[in-house]
C-alpha positions in Angstrom: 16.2 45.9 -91.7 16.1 49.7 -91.5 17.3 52.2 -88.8 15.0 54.2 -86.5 15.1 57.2 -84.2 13.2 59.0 -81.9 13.9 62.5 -79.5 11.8 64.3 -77.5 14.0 67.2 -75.5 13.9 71.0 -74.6 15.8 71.8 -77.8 15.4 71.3 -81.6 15.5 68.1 -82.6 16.3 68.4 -86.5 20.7 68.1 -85.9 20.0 65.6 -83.0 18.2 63.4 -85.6 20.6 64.2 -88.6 23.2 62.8 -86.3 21.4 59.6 -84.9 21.0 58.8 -88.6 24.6 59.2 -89.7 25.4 56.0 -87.4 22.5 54.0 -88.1 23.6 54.4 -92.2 24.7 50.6 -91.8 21.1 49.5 -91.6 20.1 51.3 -95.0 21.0 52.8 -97.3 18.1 53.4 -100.2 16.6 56.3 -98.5 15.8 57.8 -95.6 13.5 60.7 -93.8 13.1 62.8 -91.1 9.8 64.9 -89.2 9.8 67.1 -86.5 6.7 68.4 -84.4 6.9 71.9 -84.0 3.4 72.0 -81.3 0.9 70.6 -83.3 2.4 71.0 -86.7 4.5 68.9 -88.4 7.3 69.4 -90.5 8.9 66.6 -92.9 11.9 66.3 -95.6 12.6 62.8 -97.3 14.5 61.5 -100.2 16.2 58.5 -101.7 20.3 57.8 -100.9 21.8 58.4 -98.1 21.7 60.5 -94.9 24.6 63.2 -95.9 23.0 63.4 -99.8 19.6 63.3 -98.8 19.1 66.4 -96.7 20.4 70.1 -97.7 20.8 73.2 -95.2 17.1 74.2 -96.3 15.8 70.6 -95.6 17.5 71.1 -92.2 16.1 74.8 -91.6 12.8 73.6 -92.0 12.7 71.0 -89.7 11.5 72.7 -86.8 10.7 71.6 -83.4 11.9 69.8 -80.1 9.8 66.4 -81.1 11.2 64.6 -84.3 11.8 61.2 -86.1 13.8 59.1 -88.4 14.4 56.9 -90.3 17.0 54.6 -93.2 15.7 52.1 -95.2 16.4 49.1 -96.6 13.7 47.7 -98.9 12.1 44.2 -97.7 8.7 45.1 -98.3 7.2 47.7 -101.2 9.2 49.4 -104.3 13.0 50.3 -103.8 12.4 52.4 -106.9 9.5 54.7 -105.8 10.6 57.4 -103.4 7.4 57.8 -102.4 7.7 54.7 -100.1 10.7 56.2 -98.4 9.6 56.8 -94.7 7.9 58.3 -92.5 4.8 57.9 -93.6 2.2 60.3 -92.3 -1.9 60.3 -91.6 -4.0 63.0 -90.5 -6.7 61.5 -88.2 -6.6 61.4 -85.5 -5.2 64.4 -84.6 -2.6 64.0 -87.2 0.6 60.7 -86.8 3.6 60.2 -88.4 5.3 57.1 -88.0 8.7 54.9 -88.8 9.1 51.5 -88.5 11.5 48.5 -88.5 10.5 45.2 -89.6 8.3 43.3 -92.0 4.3 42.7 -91.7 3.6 38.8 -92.6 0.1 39.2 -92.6 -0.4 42.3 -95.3 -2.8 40.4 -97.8 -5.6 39.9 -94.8 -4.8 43.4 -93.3 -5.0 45.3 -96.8 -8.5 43.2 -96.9 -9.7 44.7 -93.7 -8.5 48.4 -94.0 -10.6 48.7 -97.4 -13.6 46.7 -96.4 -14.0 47.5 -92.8 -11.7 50.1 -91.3 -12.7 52.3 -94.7 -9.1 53.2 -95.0 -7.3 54.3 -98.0 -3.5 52.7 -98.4 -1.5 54.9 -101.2 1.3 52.4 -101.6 2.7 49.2 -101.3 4.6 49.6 -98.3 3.5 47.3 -94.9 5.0 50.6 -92.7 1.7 52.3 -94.2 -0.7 49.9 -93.2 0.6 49.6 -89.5 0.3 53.5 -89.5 -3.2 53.3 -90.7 -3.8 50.5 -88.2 -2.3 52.0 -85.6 -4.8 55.1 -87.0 -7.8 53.6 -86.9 -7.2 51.5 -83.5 -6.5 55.0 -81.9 -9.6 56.5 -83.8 -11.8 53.9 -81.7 -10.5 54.7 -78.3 -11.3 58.2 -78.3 -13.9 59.3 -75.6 -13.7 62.8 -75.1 -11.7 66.1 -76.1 -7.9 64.9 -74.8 -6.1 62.0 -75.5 -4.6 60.1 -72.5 -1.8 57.6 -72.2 -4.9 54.8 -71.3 -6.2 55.4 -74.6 -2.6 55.1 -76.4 -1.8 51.9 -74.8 -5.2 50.7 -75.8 -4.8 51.3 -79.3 -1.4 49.5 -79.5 -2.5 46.7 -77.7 -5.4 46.3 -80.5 -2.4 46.4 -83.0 -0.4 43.5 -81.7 -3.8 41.8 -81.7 -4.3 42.6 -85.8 -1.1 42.9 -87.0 1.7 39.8 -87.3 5.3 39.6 -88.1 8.2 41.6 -86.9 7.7 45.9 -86.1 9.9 48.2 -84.1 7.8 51.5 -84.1 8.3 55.0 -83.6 5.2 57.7 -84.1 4.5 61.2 -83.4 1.0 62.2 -82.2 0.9 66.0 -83.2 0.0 67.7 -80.0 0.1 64.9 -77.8 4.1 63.6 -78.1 5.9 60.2 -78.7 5.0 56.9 -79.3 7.3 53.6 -79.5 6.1 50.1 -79.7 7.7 46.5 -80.2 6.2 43.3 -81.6 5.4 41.0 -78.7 8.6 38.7 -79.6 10.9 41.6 -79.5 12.2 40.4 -82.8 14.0 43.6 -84.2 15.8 45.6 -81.7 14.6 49.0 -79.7 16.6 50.9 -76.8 15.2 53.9 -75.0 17.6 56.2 -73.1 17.8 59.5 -70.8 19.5 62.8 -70.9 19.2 64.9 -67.6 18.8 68.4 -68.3 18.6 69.9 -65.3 15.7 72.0 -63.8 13.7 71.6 -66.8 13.3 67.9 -66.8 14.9 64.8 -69.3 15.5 64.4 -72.6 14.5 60.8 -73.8 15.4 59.3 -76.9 14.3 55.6 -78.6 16.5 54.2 -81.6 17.2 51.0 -83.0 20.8 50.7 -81.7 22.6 52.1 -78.4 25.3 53.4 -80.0 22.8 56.4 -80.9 22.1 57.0 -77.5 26.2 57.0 -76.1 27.3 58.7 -78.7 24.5 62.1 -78.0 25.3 61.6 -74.1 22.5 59.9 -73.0 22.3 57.2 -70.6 20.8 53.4 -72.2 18.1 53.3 -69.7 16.7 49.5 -70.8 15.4 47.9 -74.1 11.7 48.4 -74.4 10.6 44.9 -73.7 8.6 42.9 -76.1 5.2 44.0 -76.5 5.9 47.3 -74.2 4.7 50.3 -75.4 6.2 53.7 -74.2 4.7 57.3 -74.4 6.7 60.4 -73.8 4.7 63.7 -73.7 6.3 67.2 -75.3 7.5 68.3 -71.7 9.4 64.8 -70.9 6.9 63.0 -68.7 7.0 58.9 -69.5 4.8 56.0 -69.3 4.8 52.7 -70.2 2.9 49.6 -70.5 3.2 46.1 -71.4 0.7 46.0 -74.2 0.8 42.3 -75.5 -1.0 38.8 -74.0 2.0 36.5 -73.9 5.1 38.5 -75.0 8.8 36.8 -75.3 11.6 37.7 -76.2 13.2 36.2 -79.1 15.9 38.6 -80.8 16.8 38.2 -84.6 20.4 36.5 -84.6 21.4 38.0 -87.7 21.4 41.4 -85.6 24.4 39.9 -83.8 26.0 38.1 -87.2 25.7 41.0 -89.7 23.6 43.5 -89.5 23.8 46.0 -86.3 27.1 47.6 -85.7 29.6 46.1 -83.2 29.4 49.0 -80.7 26.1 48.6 -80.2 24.5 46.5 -77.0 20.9 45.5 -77.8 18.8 42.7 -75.1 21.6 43.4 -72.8 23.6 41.4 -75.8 27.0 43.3 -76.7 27.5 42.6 -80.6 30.9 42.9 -80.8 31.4 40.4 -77.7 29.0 38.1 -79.6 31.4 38.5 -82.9 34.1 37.3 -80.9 32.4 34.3 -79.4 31.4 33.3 -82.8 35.0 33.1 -83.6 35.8 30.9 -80.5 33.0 28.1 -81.7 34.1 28.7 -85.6 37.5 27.8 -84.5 36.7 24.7 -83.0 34.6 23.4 -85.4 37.4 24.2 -87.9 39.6 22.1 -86.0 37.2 19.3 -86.3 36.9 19.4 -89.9 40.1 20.1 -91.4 44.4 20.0 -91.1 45.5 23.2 -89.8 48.9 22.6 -90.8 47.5 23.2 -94.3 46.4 26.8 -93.2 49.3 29.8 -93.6 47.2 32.8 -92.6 43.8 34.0 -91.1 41.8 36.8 -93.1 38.5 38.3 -92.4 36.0 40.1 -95.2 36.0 43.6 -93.5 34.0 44.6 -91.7 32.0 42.8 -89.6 33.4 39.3 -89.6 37.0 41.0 -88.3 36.1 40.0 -84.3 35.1 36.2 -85.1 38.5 36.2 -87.3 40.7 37.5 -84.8 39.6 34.8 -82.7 39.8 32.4 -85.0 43.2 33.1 -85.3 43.9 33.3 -81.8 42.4 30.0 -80.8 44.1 28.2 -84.1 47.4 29.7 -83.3 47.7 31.1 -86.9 49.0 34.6 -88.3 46.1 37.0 -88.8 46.2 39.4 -91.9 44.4 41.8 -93.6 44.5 40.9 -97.3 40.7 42.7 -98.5 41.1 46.3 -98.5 37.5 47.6 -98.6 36.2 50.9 -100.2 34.1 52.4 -97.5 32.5 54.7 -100.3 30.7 51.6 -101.7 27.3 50.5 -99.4 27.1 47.3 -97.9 26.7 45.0 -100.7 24.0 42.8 -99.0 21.4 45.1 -98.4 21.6 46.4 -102.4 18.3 46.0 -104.0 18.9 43.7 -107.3 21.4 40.8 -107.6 23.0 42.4 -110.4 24.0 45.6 -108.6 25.3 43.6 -105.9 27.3 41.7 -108.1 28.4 45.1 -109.8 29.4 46.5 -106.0 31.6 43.7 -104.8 34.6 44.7 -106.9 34.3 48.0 -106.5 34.0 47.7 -102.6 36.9 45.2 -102.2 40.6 45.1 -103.4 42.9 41.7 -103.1 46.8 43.0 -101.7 48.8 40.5 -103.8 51.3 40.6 -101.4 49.2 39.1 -98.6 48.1 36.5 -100.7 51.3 34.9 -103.3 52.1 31.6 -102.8 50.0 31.2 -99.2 47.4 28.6 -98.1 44.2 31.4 -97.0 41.5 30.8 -94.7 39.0 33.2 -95.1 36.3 33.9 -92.4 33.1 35.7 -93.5 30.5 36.7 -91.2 27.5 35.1 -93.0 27.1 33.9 -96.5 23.6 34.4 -98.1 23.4 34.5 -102.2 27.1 33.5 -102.5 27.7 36.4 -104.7 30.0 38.7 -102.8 31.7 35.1 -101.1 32.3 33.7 -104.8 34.0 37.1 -106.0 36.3 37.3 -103.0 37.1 33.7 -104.2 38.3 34.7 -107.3 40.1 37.6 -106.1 42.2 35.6 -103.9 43.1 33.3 -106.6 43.4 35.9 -109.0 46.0 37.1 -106.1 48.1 34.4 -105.8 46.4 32.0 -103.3 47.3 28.8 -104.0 44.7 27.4 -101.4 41.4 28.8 -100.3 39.3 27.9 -97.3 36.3 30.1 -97.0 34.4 29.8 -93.5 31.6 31.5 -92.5 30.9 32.3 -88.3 26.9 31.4 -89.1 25.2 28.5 -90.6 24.2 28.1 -94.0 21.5 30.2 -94.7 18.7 27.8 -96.2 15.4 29.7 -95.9 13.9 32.6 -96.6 14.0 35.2 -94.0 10.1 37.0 -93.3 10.6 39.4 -90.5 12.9 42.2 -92.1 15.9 41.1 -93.8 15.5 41.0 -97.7 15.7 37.2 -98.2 12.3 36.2 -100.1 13.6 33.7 -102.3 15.0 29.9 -101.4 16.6 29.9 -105.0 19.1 32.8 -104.7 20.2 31.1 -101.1 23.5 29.7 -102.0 23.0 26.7 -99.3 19.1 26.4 -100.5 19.0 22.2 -101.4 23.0 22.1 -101.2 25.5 20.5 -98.7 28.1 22.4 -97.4 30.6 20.9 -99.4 28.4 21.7 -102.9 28.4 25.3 -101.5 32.2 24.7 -101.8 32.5 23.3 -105.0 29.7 26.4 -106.4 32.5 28.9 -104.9 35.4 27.2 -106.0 36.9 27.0 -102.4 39.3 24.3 -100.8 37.6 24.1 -98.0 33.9 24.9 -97.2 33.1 25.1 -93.1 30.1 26.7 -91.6 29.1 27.3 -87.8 26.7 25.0 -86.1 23.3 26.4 -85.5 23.7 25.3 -82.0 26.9 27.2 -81.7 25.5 30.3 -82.8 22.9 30.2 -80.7 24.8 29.6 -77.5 27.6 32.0 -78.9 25.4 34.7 -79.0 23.1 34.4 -76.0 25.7 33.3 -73.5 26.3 35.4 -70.4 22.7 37.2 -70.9 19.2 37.0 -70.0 18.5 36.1 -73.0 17.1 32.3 -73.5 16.0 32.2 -77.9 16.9 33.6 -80.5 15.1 34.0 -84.4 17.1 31.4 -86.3 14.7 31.1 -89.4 16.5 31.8 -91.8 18.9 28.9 -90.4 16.5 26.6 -89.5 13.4 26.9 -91.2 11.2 27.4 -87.9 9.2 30.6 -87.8 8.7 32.3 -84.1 5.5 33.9 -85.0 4.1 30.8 -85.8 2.0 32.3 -88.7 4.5 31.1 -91.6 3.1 29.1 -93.6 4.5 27.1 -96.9 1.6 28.9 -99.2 3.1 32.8 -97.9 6.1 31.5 -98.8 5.2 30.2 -101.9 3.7 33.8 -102.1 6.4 36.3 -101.0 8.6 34.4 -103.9 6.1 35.0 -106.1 5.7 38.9 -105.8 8.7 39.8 -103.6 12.0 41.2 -105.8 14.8 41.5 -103.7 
């Protein structure tokens, strides 16, 4: 999971994309990068932390140009230590590409094979962004004919990449010269909206980014989600094309977009994530019901922030008092995406604060948006406790999670899952809850898509099935092996 943007207008780029990065924070939060095209010359500043600590007013000043990218990361694939891993990452044939990307390769062993032994390619880290660049490179490399470089040739190259390359990949590259590129993997899997800012007599300004909340909040207008597959090309004075690059593309969205990870004023697939948060909450509730006395529950309370719409509803439906007993320290990162299970134990208490008032003497239902590694859910436990609950019932709006996740979300090991060769009511018993009640993957499912055109969703972290297809119990074996998270 990282955040991605793309601008091409009439005016510098560099504050446009400083901006777009500031809301898309949520999505990472170990680095992050920007590079502008300034004709045919780039110009790039990147760093480790955050957006506002990463860039100073001379990083900014130097950033020239009305083409740019960018780009937060959260580290599922290469070395959350080594800063020189933080994207873009950047080639300079042909004609010169930088490039940003979303997702997780699943076939890096055979491509790092084939870009040493055939391509004659050089890879400089560990990072699977760099070998789709260098794909992407060389694919482009064998489609040119003459002295210019056409949108045919473009949409050539990228189909040859969804040919080579497997896994998840939401892409954004600059050609220098030449303009824009963004491409999707042919099951849509991570998320990618293009939108459109008139500008009067000079033409549009167009902008791709992983979440539409980037496009409404700089004034432009969410044109569509670039389908699965699709690739788009925008050229420096605003002209577009498009083409659907990929043999048999379909659409199958991650789910833990709509559970956790994208922000709930975002609309992705057509898909609003806050509506989907509150539908959550409807199905939670009723499985609730099913499973336990509600005369035994006093009060409703989410873990802020992003389970707060599937408790409200919970509430709601259940007829019980909703309250806010976590108060959360919004200086402290989201504790999920931290690299290292010891600094995410460190972060919980520091990012979370039990009111003992809210809690003395009550009966507590607790509704989390997901559990994972049951670290942060077995602090809040405590906490409660600790505060004065004298019953807790923790629920959680998605099922357990009991597989690793391979396309982009930094779940590589089946032992740190909490639900991993448990039943739920182990899971309890691990988190010293009351009560232990989990969604129903079928819920989810029909929670989130419901109302859309939307038909699947990429449940394999819930369910063990892999869309790709590609997954097999030896890369899994693998990715454990050599994969920290």
């Amino acid at each position: 999971m990282c955040g991605i943007v793309g601008i091409v207008s009439h005016e510098p780029v560099n504050q446009q994309i400083y901006d777009a990065l500031l809301l898309l924070q949520h999505r990472g939060q170990d680095s992050t990068g920007i590079a502008t095209a300034e004709g045919p010359t780039f110009h790039m500043a990147k760093a480790k932390g955050q957006v506002r600590e990463a860039f100073r007013t001379r990083d900014m000043r130097s950033l020239v140009g009305n083409i740019g990218l960018g780009h937060v990361r959260y580290v599922t694939k290469g070395d959350a230590a080594n800063e020189q891993e933080a994207q873009p990452f950047y080639v300079n044939a042909p004609y010169g590409i930088i490039l940003v990307h979303n997702g997780n390769l699943t076939n890096t062993r055979e491509l790092a094979e084939d870009l040493f032994h055939v391509d004659r390619r050089h890879v400089n880290s560990t990072s699977d962004t760099e070998m789709l660049l260098n794909v992407l490179a060389n694919e482009l490399q064998s489609q040119i004919s003459g002295l210019e470089l056409d949108p045919d040739q473009i949409f050539t190259a990228v189909e040859q990449v969804h040919e080579r390359v497997e896994g998840s990949y939401a892409a954004i590259a600059m050609i220098a010269g030449h303009g824009l590129l963004a491409f999707r993997d042919p099951y849509g899997i991570r998320p990618l909206v293009l939108g459109r800012r008139p500008t009067g007599m000079v033409g549009d300004d167009w902008v791709v980014a992983s979440e539409s909340l980037v496009l409404e909040a700089a004034g432009y207008e969410v044109v569509r989600d670039i389908a699965p597959g699709e690739a788009v090309f925008i050229t420096p004075d605003g002209e577009l094309h498009s083409r659907q690059c990929a043999r048999s593309p379909r659409l199958v969205p991650c789910s833990f977009e709509y559970v956790y990870l994208a922000r709930p004023d975002s609309i992705m697939n057509g898909i609003s994530v806050y509506d989907a948060r509150l539908r959550l909450g409807n199905r939670l509730a009723d499985t609730i019901t099913r499973h336990m006395p509600l005369g035994d529950v006093d009060v409703v309370m989410p873990i802020p922030d992003s389970s707060r719409p599937a408790a409200m509803q919970v509430a709601q439906k259940l007829g019980i008092e909703y309250r806010e007993g976590f108060y959360k320290n919004r200086y402290v990162g989201r504790t999920f995406i931290m690299p290292g299970q010891s600094q995410r134990k460190k972060s919980v208490r520091q990012k979370l604060n039990a009111m003992g008032s809210e809690f003395k003497g009550k009966n507590i239902l607790i509704v989390d948006d997901s559990i994972v590694r049951g670290t942060t859910s077995k602090e809040i436990v405590e906490m409660a406790r600790a505060a004065g609950a004298n019953k807790v019932t923790f629920t959680s709006a998605a099922p357990p999670v009991r597989h690793p996740h391979v396309y982009g979300i930094n779940m590589p090991s089946r032992a740190e899952l909490i639900a991993h060769d448990r039943k739920i009511p182990e899971i309890g018993e691990v988190l010293d809850a009351d009560h232990m009640i989990f969604q129903e993957i079928s819920d989810m499912k029909d929670a989130i898509i419901e109302g859309s055109h939307v038909t699947d969703l990429e449940m394999s972290c819930f369910t063990g099935d892999y869309v790709t297809g590609t997954v097999t119990p030896e890369y899994l074996d693998w990715i454990e092996r050599t994969q920290l998270s």
